[in-house]
C-alpha positions in Angstrom: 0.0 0.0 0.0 1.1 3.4 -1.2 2.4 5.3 2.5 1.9 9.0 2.5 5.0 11.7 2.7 5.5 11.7 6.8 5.5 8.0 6.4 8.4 8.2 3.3 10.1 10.7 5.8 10.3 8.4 8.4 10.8 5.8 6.1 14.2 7.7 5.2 15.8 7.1 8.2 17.3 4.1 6.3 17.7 3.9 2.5 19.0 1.8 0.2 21.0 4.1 -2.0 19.9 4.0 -6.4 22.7 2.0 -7.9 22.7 1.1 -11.3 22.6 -2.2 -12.5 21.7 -3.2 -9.2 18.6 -1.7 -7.4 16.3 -3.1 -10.1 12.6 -4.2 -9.2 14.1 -8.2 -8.5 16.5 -6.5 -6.0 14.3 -4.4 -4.2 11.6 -6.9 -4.1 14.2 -9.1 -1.9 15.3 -6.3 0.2 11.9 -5.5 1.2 11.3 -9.0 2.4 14.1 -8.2 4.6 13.0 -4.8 6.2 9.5 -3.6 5.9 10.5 0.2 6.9 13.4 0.9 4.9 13.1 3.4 2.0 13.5 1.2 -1.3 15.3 3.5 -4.6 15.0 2.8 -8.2 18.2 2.6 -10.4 18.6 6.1 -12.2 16.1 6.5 -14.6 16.4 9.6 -17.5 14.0 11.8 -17.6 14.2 11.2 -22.0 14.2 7.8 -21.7 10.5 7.9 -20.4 9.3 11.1 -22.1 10.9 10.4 -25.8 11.9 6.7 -25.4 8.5 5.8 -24.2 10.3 3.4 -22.1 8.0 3.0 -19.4 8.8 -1.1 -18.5 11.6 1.1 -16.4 8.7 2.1 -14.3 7.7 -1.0 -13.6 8.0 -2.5 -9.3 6.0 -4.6 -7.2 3.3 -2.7 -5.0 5.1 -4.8 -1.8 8.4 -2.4 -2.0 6.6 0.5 -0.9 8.1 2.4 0.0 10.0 3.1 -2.8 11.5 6.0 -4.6 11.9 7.0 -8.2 15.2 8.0 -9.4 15.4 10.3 -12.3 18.3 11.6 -14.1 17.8 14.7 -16.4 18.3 18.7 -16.9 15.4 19.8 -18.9 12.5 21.1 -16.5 9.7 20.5 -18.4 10.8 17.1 -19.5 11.5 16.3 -16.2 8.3 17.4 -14.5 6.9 15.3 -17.6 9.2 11.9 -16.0 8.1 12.7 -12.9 4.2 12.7 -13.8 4.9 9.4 -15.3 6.2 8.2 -12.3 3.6 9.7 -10.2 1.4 8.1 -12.1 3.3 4.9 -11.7 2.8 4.7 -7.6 5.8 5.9 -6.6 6.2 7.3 -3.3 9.3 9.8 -3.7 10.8 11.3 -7.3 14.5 12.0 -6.9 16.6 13.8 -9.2 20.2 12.6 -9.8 22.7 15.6 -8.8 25.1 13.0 -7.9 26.6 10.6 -10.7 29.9 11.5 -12.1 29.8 9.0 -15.6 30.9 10.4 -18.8 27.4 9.6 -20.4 25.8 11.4 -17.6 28.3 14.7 -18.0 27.5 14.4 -21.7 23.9 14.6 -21.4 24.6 17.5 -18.5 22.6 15.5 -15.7 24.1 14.0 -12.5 27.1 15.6 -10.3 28.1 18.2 -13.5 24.5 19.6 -12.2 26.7 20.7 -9.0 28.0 23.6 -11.4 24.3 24.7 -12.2 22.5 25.2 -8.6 20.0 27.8 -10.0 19.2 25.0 -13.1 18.4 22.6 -10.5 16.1 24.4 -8.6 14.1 25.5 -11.7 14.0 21.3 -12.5 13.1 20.6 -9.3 10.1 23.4 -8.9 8.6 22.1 -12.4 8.7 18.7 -10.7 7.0 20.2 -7.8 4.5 21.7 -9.8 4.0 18.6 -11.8 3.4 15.9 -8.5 1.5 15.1 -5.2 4.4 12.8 -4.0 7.6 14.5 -2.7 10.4 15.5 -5.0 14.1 15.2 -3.3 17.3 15.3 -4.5 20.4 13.5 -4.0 23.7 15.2 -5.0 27.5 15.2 -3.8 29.4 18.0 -1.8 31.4 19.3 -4.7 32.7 18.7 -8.2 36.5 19.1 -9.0 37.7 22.2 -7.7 34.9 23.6 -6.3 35.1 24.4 -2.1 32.5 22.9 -0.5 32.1 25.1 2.2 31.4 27.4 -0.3 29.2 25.8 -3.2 27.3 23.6 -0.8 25.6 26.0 1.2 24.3 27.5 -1.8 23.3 25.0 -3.6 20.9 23.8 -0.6 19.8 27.1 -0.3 18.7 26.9 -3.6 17.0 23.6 -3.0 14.7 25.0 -0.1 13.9 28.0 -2.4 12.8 25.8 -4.8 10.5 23.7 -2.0 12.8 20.6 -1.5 12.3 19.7 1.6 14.4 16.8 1.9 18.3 15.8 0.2 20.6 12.8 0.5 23.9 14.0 0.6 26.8 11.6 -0.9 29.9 12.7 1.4 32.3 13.0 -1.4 33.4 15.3 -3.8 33.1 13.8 -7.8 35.9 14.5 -9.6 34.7 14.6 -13.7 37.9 14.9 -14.7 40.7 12.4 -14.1 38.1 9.5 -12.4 36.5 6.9 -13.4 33.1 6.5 -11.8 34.2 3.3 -10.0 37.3 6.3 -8.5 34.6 8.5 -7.6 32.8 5.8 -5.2 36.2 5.5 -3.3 38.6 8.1 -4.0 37.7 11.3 -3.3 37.8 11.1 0.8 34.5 11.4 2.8 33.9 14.3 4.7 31.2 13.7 7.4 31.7 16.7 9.1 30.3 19.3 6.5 27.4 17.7 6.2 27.1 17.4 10.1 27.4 21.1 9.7 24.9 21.8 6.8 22.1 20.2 8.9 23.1 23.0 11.5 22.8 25.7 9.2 19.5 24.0 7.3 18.3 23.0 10.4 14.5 22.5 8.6 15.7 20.9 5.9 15.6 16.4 6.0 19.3 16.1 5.4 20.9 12.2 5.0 24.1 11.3 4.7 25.5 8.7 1.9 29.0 7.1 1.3 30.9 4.7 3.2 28.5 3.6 5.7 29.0 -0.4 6.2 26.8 -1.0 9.4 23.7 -0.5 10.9 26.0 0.9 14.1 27.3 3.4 12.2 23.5 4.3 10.7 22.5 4.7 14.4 25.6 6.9 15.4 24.4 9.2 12.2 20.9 9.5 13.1 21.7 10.2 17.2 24.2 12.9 16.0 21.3 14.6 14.5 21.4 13.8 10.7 17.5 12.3 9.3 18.5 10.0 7.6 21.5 7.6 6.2 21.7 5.8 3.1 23.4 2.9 2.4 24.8 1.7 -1.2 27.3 -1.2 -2.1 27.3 -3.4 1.7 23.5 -2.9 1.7 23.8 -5.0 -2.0 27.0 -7.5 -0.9 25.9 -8.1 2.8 22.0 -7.2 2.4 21.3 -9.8 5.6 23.9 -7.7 7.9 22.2 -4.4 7.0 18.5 -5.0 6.6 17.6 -8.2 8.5 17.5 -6.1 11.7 17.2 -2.3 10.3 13.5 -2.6 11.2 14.2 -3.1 15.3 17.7 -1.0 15.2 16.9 1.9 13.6 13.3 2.3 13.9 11.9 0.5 16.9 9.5 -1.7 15.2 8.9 -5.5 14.8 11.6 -8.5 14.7 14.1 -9.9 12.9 14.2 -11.2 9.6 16.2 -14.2 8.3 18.0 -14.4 4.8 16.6 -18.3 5.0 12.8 -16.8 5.4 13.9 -14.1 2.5 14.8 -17.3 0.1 11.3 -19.2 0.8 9.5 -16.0 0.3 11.3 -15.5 -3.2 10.3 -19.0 -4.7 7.1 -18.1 -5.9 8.5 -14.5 -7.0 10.6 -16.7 -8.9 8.3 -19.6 -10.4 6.2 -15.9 -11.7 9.1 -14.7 -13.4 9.9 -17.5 -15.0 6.4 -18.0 -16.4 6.3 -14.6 -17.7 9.5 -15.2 -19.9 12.4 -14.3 -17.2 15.5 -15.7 -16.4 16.8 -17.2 -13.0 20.0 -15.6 -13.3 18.1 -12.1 -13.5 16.6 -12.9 -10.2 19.8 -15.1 -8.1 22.5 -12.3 -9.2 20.6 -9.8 -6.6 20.8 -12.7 -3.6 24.3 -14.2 -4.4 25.4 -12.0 -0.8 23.0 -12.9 1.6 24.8 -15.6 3.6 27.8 -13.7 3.2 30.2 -14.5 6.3 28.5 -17.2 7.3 29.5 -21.2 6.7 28.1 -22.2 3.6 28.0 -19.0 1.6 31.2 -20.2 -0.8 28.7 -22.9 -1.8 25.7 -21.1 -1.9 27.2 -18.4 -4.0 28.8 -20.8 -6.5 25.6 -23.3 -7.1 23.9 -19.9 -8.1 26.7 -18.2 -10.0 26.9 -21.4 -12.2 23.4 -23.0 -12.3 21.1 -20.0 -13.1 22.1 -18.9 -16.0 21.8 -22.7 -17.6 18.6 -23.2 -19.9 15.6 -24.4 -18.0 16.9 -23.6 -14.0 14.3 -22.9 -12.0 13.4 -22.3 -8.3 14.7 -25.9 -7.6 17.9 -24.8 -7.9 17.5 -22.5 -5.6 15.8 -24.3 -3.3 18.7 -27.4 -3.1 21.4 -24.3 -2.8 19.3 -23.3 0.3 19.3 -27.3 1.8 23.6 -27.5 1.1 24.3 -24.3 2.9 22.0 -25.6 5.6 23.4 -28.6 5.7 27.2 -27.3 5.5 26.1 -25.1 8.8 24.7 -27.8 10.2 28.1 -30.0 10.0 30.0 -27.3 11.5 27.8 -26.4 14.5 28.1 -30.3 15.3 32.4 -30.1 14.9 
């Protein structure tokens, strides 16, 4: 069921950052059957993929990830408020624009961090997506591009984000350097600064500020949100070690329910699976998103390697996934008795 904008705020406390190629609808289907409260993101999605493409299978989700945000990538204003209709339309709970991604295609298309540059740009895309949508319109960005101060730019750059009615921004704790980086570099290179945006939530003190990059625990998630930050989101360990992060995000970080298991998570997915299948889908498409959810534990080796080379073989089905399930069990099993 769709939740209504104080319940995507509170939602935000915990997020599960947009990554592409990862946080597709098979992904955030399995990380919701691991935390019910945390705030679920698309991949990026551009704005002229839906609007001139006509590409709206992007849009597609499951109503059980709600909540779940909309990512969109884009510069034009009226083609985004367009996107954003579409996604409105679509169920989402949240529309985010991409101020964040450093990638060459993105520069070339002048969307993601090269938007950093262009503060009064953004604030005209993000009032037209206002103007276009019920649901709440945030942004996501970095602190900086290449040589630019962040104690200078930052500041106003928010500034024009509340003028413009955002009321809510994900902050990725990292400069993005366009030139000289790769986008993998960007993710790890440029060092994290905490500390401004500890300071920014001082000096935007109405303004939903979380903080993104580099957070591997739900410890550290908790130390975020007691030092006064709204919300943390979490990217790549949420994906690798989704069990360590989510299985008991709904008791840790917002004081509600029990925890889940990564075995209850695999039941729940067969029949997701035997659906996809049926409709034409792969089992591969499905597995790649759960290949880390016994990660640390005895039996993951196995587990990882029964899916990594069985699912993408003609005719594998939920079986396989079911007997990769009963080995690991078993393997743990054996040890517990040593």
């Amino acid at each position: 069921m769709k939740t209504d904008l104080s319940g995507v705020k509170r939602a935000a406390r915990l997020s599960v950052a947009p990554m592409m190629d990862w946080t597709d609808r098979h992904c955030r289907y399995l990380h919701r059957l691991l935390s019910r409260e945390t705030l679920l993101y698309t991949e990026m999605v551009t704005a002229p993929a839906l609007v001139r493409g006509g590409a709206l299978h992007l849009l597609q989700h499951d109503m059980s990830e709600h909540p779940v945000a909309l990512q969109l990538g884009g510069s034009d204003p009226a083609e985004l408020a367009q996107a954003a209709r579409l996604g409105a339309q679509a169920g989402y709970d949240e529309i985010n624009l991409n101020v964040g991604c450093p990638s060459d295609r993105v520069q070339s298309g002048c969307f993601g961090a090269v938007l950093m540059e262009r503060p009064a740009l953004v604030a005209r895309c993000v009032a037209a997506m206002r103007a276009a949508v019920d649901v709440e319109v945030t942004v996501k960005c970095r602190i900086g591009v290449d040589d630019q101060d962040p104690e200078e730019v930052l500041p106003e750059f928010l500034a024009h984000m509340v003028a413009a009615g955002c009321e809510r921004v994900t902050i990725h704790a990292r400069k993005a350097w366009l030139q000289g980086l790769s986008p993998k570099e960007n993710r790890d290179i440029p060092p994290l600064d905490y500390d401004i945006v500890q300071r920014l939530k001082g000096l935007f003190p109405n303004l939903h500020i979380s903080v993104n990059g580099g957070v591997t625990s739900l410890d550290q998630a908790q130390a975020f949100l007691d030092a006064g930050l709204d919300g943390v989101m979490i990217g790549r360990a949420a994906y690798h070690t989704p069990a360590d992060l989510l299985c008991a995000a709904d008791r840790v970080i917002y004081g509600k329910g029990h925890d889940s298991s990564p075995e209850a998570a695999v039941h729940a997915m067969l029949p997701y699976i035997e659906t996809h299948l049926a409709a034409g889908g792969r089992l591969n498409q499905v597995t790649r998103h759960m290949l880390g959810l016994f990660a640390g534990r005895p039996g993951a080796r196995q587990w990882r390697r029964m899916l990594s080379e069985g699912a993408a073989k003609p005719g594998a089905g939920p079986e396989l996934v079911q007997a990769a399930l009963e080995q690991l069990e078993a393997l743990a099993a054996a040890q517990e008795a040593v």
